[in-house]
C-alpha positions in Angstrom: -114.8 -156.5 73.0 -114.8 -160.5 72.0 -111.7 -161.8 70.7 -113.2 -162.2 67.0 -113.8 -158.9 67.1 -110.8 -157.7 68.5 -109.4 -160.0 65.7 -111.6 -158.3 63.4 -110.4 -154.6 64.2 -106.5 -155.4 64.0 -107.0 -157.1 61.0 -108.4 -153.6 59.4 -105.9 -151.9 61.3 -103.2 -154.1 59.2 -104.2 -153.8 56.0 -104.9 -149.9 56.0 -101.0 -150.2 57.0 -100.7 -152.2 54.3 -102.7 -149.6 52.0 -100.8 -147.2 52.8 -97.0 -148.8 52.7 -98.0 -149.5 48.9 -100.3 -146.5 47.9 -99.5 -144.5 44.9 -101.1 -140.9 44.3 -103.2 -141.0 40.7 -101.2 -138.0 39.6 -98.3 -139.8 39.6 -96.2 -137.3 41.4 -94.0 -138.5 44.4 -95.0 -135.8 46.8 -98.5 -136.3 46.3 -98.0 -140.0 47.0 -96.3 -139.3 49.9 -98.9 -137.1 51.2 -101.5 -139.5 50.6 -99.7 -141.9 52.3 -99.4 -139.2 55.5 -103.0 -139.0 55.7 -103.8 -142.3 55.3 -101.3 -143.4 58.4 -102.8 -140.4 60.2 -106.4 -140.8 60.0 -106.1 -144.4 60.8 -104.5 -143.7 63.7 -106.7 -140.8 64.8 -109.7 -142.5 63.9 -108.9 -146.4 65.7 -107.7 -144.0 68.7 -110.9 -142.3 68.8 -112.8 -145.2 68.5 -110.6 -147.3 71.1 -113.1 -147.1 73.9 -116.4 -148.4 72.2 -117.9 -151.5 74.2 -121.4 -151.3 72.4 -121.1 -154.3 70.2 -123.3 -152.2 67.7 -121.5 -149.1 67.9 -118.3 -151.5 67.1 -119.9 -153.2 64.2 -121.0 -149.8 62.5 -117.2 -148.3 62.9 -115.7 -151.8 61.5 -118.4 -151.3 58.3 -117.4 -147.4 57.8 -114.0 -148.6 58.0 -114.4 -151.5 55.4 -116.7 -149.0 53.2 -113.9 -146.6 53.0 -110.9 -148.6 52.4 -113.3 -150.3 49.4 -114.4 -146.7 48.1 -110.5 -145.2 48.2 -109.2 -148.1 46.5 -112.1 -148.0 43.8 -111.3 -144.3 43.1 -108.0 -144.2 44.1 -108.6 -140.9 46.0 -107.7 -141.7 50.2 -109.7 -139.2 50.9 -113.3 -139.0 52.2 -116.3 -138.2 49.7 -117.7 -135.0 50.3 -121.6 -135.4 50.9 -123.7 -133.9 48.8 -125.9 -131.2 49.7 -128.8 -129.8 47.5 -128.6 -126.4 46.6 -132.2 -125.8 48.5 -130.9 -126.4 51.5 -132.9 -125.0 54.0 -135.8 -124.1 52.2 -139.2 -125.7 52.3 -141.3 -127.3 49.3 -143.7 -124.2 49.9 -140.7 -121.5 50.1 -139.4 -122.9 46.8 -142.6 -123.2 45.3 -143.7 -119.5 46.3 -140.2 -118.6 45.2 -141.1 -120.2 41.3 -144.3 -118.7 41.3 -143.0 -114.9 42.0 -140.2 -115.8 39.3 -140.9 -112.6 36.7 -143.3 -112.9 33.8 -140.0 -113.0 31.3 -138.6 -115.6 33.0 -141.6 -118.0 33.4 -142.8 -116.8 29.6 -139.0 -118.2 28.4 -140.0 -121.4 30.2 -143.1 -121.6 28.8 -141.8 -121.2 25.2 -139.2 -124.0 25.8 -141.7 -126.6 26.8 -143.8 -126.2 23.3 -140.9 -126.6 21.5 
């Protein structure tokens, strides 16, 4: 790790100490703010811990962009946590599975369609 980097990395390290030394829950309520606060302290340190041994400069570069990404998304939506991702509902089925699927939908069903489109 180069010393900029290095630099770099403590520098994040700070300021999600920072974050989290002034953080207040959106709901207002102390115990949620000092919950938040908990995870925030705790998935820094489990995440720069896990990432301690990286010495591909790349590998370094994408943790220090996740890291920047997230502190900018928690602040944004003042929620600490991270965003779910989102997962269609098709999952796992194929454009041919979901169009078979459609086309064996029952004659009610596809004449109700049918009758919404004309109007």
């Amino acid at each position: 790790m180069t010393a900029s980097t290095r630099r770099t990395v403590l520098s994040l390290y700070m300021r999600v100490f920072r974050i989290a030394r002034s953080w207040q829950a959106q709901s207002g309520v102390k115990g949620d703010t000092e919950m938040e606060r908990n995870y925030i302290l705790q998935e820094a340190c489990t995440l720069f811990r896990q990432n301690q041994q990286l010495t591909d400069q790349e590998s370094i570069k994408r943790s220090i962009e996740e890291c920047e990404a997230r502190i900018d998304i928690g602040l944004h939506y003042r929620n600490p946590y991270p965003r779910p991702v989102n997962v269609p509902t098709t999952a796992g089925i194929g454009n041919s599975e979901r169009q078979e699927a459609e086309s064996t939908a029952a004659p009610e069903e596809a004449g109700q369609a049918n009758i919404l489109t004309v109007i």
